[in-house]
C-alpha positions as CSV (number, residue, x, y, z in Angstrom):
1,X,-26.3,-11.1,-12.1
2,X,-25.9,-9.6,-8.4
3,X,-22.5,-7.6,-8.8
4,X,-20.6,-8.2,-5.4
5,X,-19.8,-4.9,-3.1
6,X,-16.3,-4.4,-2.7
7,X,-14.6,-3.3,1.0
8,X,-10.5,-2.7,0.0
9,X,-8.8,-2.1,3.6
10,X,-5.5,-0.5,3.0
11,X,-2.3,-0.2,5.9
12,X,0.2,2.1,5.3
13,X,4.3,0.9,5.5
14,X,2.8,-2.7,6.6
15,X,5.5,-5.7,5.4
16,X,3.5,-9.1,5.2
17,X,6.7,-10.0,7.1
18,X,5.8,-8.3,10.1
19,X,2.6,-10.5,10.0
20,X,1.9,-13.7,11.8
21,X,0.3,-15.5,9.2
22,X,4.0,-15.1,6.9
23,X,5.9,-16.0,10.0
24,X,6.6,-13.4,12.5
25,X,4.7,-15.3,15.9
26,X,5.8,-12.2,17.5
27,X,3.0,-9.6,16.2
28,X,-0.6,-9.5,17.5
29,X,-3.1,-9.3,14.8
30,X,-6.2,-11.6,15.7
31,X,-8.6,-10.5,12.9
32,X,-6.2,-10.0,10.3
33,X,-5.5,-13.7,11.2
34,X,-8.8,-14.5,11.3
35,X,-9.7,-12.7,7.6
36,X,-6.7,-14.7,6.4
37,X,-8.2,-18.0,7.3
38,X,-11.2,-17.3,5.2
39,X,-9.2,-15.9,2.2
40,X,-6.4,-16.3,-0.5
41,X,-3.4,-15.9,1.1
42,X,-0.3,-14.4,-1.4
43,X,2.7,-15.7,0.0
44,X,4.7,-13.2,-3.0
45,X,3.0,-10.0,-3.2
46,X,4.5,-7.2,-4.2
47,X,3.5,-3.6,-4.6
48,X,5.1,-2.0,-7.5
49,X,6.9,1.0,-6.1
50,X,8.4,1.4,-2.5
51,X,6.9,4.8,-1.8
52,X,3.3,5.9,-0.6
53,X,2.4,8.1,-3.7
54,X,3.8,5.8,-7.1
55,X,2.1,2.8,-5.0
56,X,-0.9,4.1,-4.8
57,X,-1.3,5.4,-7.8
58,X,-0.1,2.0,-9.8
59,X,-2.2,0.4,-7.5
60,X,-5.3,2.1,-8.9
61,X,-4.3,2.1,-12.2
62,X,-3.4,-1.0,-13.0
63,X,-0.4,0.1,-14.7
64,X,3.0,0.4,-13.7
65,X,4.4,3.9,-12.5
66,X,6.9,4.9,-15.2
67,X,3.8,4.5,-17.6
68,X,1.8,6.9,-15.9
69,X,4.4,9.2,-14.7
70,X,4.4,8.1,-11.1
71,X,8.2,9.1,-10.5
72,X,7.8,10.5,-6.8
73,X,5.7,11.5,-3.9
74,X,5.0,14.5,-5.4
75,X,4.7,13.6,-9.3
76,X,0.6,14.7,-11.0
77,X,-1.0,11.2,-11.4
78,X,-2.6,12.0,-14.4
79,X,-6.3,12.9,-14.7
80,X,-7.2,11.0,-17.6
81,X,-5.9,7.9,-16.4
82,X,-8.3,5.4,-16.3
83,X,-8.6,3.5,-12.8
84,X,-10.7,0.4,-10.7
85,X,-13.0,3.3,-9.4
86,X,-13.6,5.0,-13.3
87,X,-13.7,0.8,-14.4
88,X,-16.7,0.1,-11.4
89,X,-18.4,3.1,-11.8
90,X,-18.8,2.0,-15.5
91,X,-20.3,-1.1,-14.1
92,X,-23.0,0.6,-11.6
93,X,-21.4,0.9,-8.8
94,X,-21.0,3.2,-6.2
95,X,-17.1,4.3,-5.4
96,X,-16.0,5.9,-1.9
97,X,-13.0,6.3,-0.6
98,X,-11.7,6.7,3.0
99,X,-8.8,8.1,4.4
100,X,-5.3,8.2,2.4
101,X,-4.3,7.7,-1.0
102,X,-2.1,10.7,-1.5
103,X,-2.9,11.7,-5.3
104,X,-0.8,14.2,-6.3
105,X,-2.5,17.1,-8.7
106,X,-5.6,19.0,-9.1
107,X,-7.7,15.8,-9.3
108,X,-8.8,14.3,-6.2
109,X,-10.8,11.9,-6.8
110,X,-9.5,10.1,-9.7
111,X,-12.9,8.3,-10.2
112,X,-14.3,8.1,-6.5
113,X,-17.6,9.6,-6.6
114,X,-17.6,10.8,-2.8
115,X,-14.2,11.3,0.0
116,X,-15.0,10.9,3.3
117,X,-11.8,12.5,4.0
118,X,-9.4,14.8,3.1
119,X,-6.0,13.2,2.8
120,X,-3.2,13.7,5.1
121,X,0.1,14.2,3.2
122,X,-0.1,17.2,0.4
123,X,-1.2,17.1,-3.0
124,X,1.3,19.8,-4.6
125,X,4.7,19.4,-5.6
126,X,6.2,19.8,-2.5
127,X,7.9,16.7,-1.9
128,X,9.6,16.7,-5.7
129,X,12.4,14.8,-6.1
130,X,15.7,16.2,-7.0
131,X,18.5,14.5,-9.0
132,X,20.8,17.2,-9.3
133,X,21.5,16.0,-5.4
134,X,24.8,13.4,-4.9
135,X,24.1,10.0,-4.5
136,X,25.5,10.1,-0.9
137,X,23.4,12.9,0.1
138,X,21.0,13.2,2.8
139,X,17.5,13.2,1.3
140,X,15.0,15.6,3.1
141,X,12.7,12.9,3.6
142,X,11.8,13.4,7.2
143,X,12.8,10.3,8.1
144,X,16.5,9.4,10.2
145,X,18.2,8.1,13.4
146,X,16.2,10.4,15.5
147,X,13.1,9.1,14.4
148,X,14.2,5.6,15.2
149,X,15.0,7.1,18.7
150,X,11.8,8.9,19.6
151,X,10.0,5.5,18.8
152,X,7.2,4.9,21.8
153,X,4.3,6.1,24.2
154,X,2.1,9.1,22.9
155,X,-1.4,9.3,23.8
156,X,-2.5,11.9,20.9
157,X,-1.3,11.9,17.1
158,X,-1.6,13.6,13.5
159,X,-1.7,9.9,12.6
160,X,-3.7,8.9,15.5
161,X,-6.4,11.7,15.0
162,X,-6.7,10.7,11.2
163,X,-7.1,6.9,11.8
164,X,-9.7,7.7,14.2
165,X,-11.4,9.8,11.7
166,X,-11.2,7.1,8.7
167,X,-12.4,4.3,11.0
168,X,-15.5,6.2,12.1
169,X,-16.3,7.4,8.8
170,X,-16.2,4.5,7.5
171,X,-18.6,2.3,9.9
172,X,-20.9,5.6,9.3
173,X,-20.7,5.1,5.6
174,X,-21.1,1.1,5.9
175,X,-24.6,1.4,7.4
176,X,-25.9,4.2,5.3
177,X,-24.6,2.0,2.7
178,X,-27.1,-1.0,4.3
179,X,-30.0,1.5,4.8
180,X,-30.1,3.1,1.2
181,X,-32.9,1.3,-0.7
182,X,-30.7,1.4,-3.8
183,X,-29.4,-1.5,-5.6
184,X,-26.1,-0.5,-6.6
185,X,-23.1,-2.3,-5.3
186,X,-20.7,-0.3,-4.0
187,X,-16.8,-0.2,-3.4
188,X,-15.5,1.2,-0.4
189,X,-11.7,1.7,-0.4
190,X,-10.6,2.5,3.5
191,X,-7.1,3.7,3.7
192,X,-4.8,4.0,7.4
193,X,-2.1,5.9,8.0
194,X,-0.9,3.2,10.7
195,X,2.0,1.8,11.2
196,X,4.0,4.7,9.2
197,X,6.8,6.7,11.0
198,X,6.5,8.3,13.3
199,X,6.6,5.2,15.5
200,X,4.0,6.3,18.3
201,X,1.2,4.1,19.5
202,X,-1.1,4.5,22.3
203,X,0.2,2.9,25.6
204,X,-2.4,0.2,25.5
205,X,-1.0,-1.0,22.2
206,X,2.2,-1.0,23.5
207,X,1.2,-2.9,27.0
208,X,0.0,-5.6,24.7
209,X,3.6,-7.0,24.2
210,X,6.4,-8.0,26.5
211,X,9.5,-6.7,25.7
212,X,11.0,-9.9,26.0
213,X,9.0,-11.0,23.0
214,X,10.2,-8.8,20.9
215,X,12.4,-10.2,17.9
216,X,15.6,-8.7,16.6
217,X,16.2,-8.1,12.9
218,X,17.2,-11.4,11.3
219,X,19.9,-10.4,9.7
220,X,21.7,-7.2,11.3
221,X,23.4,-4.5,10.5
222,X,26.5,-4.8,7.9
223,X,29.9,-2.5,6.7
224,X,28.7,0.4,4.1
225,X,31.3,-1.5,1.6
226,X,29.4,-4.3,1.9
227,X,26.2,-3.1,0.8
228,X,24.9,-3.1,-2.7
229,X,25.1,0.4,-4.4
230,X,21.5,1.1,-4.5
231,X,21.4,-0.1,-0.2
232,X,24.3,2.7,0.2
233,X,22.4,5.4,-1.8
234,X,19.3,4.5,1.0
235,X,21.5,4.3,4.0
236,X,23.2,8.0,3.0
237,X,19.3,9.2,2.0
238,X,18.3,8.2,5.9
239,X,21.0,9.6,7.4
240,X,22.1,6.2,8.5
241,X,25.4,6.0,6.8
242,X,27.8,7.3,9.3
243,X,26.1,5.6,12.7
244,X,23.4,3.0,12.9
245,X,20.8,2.2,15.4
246,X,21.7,1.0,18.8
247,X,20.1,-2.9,20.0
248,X,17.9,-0.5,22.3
249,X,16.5,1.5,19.7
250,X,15.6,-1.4,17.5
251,X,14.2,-3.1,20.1
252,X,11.6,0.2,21.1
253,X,10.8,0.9,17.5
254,X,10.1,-2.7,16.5
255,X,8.4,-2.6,20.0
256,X,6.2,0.0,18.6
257,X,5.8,-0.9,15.2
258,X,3.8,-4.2,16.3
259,X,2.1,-2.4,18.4
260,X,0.7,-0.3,15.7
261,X,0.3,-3.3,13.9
262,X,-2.2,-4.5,16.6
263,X,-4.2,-1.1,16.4
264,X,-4.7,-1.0,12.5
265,X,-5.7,-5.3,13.2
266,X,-8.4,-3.8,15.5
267,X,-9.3,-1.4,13.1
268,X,-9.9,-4.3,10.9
269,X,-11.6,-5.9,13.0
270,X,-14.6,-3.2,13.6
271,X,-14.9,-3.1,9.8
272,X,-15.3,-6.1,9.3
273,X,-18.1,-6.5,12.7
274,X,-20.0,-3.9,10.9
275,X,-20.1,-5.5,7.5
276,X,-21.5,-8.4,9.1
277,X,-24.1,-6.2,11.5
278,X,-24.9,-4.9,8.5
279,X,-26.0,-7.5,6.5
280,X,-23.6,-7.6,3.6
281,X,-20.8,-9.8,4.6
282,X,-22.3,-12.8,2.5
283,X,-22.4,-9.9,-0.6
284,X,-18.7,-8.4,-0.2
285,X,-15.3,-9.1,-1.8
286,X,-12.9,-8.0,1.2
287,X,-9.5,-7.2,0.3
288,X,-6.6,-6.3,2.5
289,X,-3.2,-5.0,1.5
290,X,-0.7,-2.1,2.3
291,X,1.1,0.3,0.0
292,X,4.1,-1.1,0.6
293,X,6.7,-2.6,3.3
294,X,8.7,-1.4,6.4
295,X,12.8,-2.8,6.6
296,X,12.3,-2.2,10.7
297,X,16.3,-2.6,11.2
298,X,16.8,-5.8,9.1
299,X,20.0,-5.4,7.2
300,X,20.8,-2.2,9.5
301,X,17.9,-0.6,7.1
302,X,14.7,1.3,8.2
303,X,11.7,2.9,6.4
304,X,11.6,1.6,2.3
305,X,12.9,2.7,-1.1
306,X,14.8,-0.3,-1.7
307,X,13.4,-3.8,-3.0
308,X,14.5,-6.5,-0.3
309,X,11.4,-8.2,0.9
310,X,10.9,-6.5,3.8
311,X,10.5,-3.3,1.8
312,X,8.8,-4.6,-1.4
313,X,6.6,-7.5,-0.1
314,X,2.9,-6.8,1.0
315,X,0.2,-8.5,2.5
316,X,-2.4,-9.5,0.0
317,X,-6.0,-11.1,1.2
318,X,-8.7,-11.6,-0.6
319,X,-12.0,-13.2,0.6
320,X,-15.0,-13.8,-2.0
321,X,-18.0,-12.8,-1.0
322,X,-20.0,-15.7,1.4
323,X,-18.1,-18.2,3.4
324,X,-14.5,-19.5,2.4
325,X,-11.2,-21.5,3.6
326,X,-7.8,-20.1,3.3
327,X,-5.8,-21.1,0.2
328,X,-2.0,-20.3,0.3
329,X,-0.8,-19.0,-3.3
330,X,3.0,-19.0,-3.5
331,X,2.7,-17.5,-7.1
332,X,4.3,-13.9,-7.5
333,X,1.7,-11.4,-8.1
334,X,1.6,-7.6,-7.5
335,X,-0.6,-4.7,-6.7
336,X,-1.1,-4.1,-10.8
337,X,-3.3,-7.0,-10.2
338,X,-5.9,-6.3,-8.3
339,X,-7.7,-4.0,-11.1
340,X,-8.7,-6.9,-13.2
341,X,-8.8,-9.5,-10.6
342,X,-11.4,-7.0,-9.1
343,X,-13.2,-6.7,-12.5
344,X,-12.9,-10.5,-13.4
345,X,-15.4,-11.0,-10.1
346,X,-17.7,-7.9,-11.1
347,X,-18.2,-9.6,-14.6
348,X,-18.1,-12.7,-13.8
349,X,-15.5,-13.2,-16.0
350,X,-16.7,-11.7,-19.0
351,X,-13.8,-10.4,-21.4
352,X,-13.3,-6.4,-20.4
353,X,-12.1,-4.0,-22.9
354,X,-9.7,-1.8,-21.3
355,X,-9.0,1.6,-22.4
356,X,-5.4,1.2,-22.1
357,X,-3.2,-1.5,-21.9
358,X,-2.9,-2.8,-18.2
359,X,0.1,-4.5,-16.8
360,X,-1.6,-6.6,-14.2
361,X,-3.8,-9.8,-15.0
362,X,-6.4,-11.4,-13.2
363,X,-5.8,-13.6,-9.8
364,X,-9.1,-15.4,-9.5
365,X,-7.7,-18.2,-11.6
366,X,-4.6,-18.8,-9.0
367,X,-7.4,-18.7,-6.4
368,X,-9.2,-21.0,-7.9
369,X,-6.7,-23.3,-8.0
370,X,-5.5,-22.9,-11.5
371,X,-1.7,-21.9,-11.4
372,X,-0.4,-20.3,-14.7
373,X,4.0,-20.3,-13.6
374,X,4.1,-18.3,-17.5
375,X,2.3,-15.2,-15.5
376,X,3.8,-15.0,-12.2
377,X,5.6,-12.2,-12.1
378,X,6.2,-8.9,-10.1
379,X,7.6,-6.4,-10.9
380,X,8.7,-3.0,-8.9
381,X,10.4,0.5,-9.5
382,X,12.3,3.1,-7.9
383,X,12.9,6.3,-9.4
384,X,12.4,8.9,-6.3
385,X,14.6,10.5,-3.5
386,X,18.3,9.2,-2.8
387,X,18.8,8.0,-6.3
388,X,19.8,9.6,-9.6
389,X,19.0,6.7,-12.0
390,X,16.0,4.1,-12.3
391,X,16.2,1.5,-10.7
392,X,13.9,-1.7,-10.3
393,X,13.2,-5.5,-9.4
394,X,12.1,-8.3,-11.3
395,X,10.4,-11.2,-9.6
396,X,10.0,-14.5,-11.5
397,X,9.8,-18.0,-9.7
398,X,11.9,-18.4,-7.1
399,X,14.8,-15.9,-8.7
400,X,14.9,-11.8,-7.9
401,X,16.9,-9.9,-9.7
402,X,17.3,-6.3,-8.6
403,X,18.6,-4.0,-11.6
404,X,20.4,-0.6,-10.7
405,X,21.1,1.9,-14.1
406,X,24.7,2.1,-15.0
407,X,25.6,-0.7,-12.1
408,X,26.1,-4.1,-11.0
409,X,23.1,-6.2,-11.2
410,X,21.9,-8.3,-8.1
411,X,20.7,-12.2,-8.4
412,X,18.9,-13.3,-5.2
413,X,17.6,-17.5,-4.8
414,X,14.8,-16.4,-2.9
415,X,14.1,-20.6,-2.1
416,X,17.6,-21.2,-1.0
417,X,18.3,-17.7,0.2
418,X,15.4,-15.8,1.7
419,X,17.1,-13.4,3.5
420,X,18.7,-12.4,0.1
421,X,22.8,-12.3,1.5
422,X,24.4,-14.1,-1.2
423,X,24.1,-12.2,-4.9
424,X,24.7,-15.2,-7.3
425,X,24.9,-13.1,-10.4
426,X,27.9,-13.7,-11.1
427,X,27.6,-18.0,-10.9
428,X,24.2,-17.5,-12.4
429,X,25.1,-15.9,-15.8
430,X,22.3,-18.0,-17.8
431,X,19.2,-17.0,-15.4
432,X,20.4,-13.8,-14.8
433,X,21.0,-13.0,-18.5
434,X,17.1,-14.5,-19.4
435,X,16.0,-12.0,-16.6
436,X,17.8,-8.9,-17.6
437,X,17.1,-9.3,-20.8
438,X,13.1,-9.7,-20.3
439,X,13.3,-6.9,-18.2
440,X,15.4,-4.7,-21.0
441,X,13.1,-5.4,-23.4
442,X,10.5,-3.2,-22.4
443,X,11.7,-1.0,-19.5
444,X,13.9,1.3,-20.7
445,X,16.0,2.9,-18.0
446,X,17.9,6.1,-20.4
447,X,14.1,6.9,-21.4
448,X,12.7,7.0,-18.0
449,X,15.7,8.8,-16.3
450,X,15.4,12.0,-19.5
451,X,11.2,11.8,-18.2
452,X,12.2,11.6,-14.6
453,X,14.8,14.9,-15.1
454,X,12.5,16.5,-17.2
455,X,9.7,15.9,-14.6
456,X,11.6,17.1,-11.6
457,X,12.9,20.3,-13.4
458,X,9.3,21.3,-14.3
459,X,7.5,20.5,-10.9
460,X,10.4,22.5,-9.2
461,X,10.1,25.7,-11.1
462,X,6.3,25.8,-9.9
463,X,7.3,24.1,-6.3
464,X,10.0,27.2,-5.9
465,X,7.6,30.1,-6.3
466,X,6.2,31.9,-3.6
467,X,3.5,30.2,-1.5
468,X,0.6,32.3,-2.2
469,X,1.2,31.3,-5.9
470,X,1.5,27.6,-5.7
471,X,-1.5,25.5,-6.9
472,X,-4.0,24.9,-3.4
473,X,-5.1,21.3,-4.4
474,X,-6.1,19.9,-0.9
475,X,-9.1,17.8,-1.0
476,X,-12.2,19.6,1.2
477,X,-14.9,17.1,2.8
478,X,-18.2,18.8,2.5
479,X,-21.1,17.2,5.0
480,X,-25.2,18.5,4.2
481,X,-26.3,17.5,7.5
482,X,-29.9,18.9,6.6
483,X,-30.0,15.1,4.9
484,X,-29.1,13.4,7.8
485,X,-30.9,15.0,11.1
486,X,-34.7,16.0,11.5
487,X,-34.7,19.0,9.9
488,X,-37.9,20.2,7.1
489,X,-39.3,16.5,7.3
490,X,-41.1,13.9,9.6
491,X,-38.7,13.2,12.3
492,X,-40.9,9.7,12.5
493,X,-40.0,9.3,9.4
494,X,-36.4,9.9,9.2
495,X,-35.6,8.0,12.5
496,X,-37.7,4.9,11.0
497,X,-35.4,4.6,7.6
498,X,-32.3,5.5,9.9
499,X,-32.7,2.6,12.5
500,X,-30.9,-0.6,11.6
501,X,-31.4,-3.1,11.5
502,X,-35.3,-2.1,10.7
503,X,-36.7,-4.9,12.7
504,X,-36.3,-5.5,16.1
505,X,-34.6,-8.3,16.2
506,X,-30.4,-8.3,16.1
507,X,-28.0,-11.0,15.6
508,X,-24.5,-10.5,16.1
């Protein structure tokens, strides 16, 4: 059997309901469109943390964050955690990754057999958490009004120089991929930084949109003593408590934030030209997805952290390998999935013994057209900066419910109420009560908030020391470029196996 290579594209802070093919006409993305017509489409993805770092790391695992002790953006993901790249390279293939993934801890690679890049957020313990903080304190996390303001025009970027970095590693890597005379498959995981805040795009991005067809939030801003108690944690954490954002500033920043949209989709788009120029679209799983959502002034809210489906719903596309038609899947499913749906293909289907218990289950039977309602869940977590308790999401059938430690639960009809403004909990006792006990079953919040505490107070005491003694984890890219030029060899030679394609004739 001919293992398929894999190609995982990954956004960063991307909602699937920013995107056209879940209903907002208003953003340009013409290959993710076109991708989506040639892939399973899920309609209720969800990641399983609302923050970069936990995200990541549950994505790769398999496994939900509290397992693995995924609490923050700054927590250790463990090195003996086994993960899709450790599970593929056990199968013969080739693992690379590309651009972010922000792993926390001395272990960089977490199975990847080669970086193309460093990362670009840090991998110490300098974004720790803090609990001992109020409730209605600011959080230091970077993020506030004024970024909402400053929202536009720049020509040059951190952001902007690292995407550019990514995407041209990553063509590189694609075609010495098709030139090696190996038969390994490979996986390739290429990860953006695009459209995170800062909200600044290049002015050709932004001249791709009218301002008039920008759309407003759907459902605006509302009274702090309306909010649910996790919502109000959020808005003091941002800053965003005491004044909000004017119809200007929305307007700009969801101005911008389509137009970053529009460069990741062309980024996208060259990745996917090259697999084909390369000859190994027919032999490549593609799969695109984001860490997790954007709120981009719906409900007065901006950034993540919280689970409405702005924040917590991603894009999820996956395209077997060869030609294929889009098939919606309105099941829930979640980025805990994607390990053994990835393996299921690899196999072929062949039973895999994992080393430890995984929380995700394989998709390929809802894309084949076998629906299993008993499975399709998702579930998300939330144990990081502007709370002091766990707090998480449970997503069954058309019902949410969205459990808070210590307070009053939150029942959503996401058929009848999408936008998620009337909290039925209290008319809903039987569902609710079926949910909540489920969820209590398993996921125990006292245990997870003594970790969580006990986590924060070690990784502080070592975050707190002087600089020169904190740990220097950074990941360094190392390049032998006597491999790749005419150095101690034939230069006929090496310019012969370099040239693709090999013959002279070249199809587009």
């Amino acid at each position: 059997m001919k293992r398929p290579n894999i190609l995982l594209i990954m956004a960063d802070q991307l909602s699937a309901l920013a995107l056209p093919f879940h209903g907002n006409v208003a953003v340009k993305a013409p290959y993710l469109e076109e991708l989506a017509k040639r892939s399973a489409v899920f309609d209720n993805a969800y990641c399983n943390f609302p923050l970069c770092s936990p995200a990541r790391s549950s994505l790769m695992a398999g496994q939900f964050a509290s397992r693995i002790g995924a609490f923050d953006n700054a927590s250790e993901f463990p090195a003996a955690t086994p993960t899709l790249p450790y599970y593929l390279n056990s199968l013969g293939y080739k693992t690379i990754l590309s651009g972010k993934m922000h792993f926390a801890g001395p272990d960089q690679l977490h199975g990847f057999q080669q970086r193309l890049t460093t990362d670009i957020y840090p991998s110490d313990f300098a974004w720790t958490a803090d609990w001992r903080k109020k409730e209605n304190e600011t959080a230091p996390s970077g993020y506030n009004l004024g970024t909402i303001d400053e929202s536009g025009l720049c020509y040059r970027s951190l952001q902007l120089d690292y995407d550019e970095e990514v995407e041209t590693k990553s063509v590189q890597c694609l075609y010495d991929l098709a030139r090696d005379d190996s038969t390994a498959p490979f996986f390739l995981c290429v990860s953006f930084t695009h459209p995170h805040p800062p909200f600044h795009i290049l002015p050709e991005y932004l001249e791709r949109y009218k301002p008039e067809e920008i759309n407003l939030p759907i459902v605006g801003d509302m009274p702090m003593e309306q909010r649910d108690t996790l919502s109000r944690w959020i808005q003091h954490s941002h800053g965003l408590a005491e004044k909000s954002a004017s119809e200007e500033q929305i307007r700009r920043a969801r101005h911008t934030y389509y137009a970053m949209i529009s460069y990741i989709d062309d980024k996208v788009g060259n990745l996917l030209l090259t697999l084909k120029r390369s000859g190994m679209d027919d032999d490549t799983i593609v799969v695109f997805t984001t860490d997790h959502g954007e709120m981009m002034g719906e409900r007065g809210m901006w950034f993540k952290r919280v689970f409405f489906d702005w924040s917590a719903k991603v894009p999820l596309l996956i395209r077997p390998p060869g030609s294929s038609t889009m098939r919606r899947i309105p099941d829930c499913a979640s980025h805990v999935d994607l390990l053994p749906t990835l393996i299921d293909f690899c196999t072929d289907g062949a039973t895999t013994k994992w080393v430890d218990p995984i929380d995700g289950r394989s998709l390929r039977p809802l894309m084949e057209g076998r629906s299993d309602p008993d499975q399709a869940t998702a579930f998300v977590e939330y144990m990081a900066d502007g709370v002091s308790t766990p707090c998480c999401m449970l997503r069954r059938g058309r019902y949410k419910l969205i459990y808070t430690h210590g307070h009053q639960d939150q029942l959503y009809d996401m058929v009848a109420d999408p936008n998620e403004l009337h909290n039925i909990a209290s008319i809903a006792g039987e569902v609710l009560a079926g949910l909540r006990n489920e969820l209590l079953s398993w996921w125990e919040p006292e245990r997870i908030r003594n970790e969580v505490l006990k986590s924060q107070t070690r990784r502080r005491f070592i975050k707190e020391l002087p600089s020169e003694m904190r740990p220097p984890w950074d990941y360094q890219v190392n390049v032998d470029d006597t491999q790749r030029f005419v150095r101690r060899t034939s230069g006929l030679a090496l310019k012969t196996r370099s040239r693709w394609p090999r013959k002279s004739s070249i199809k587009d």
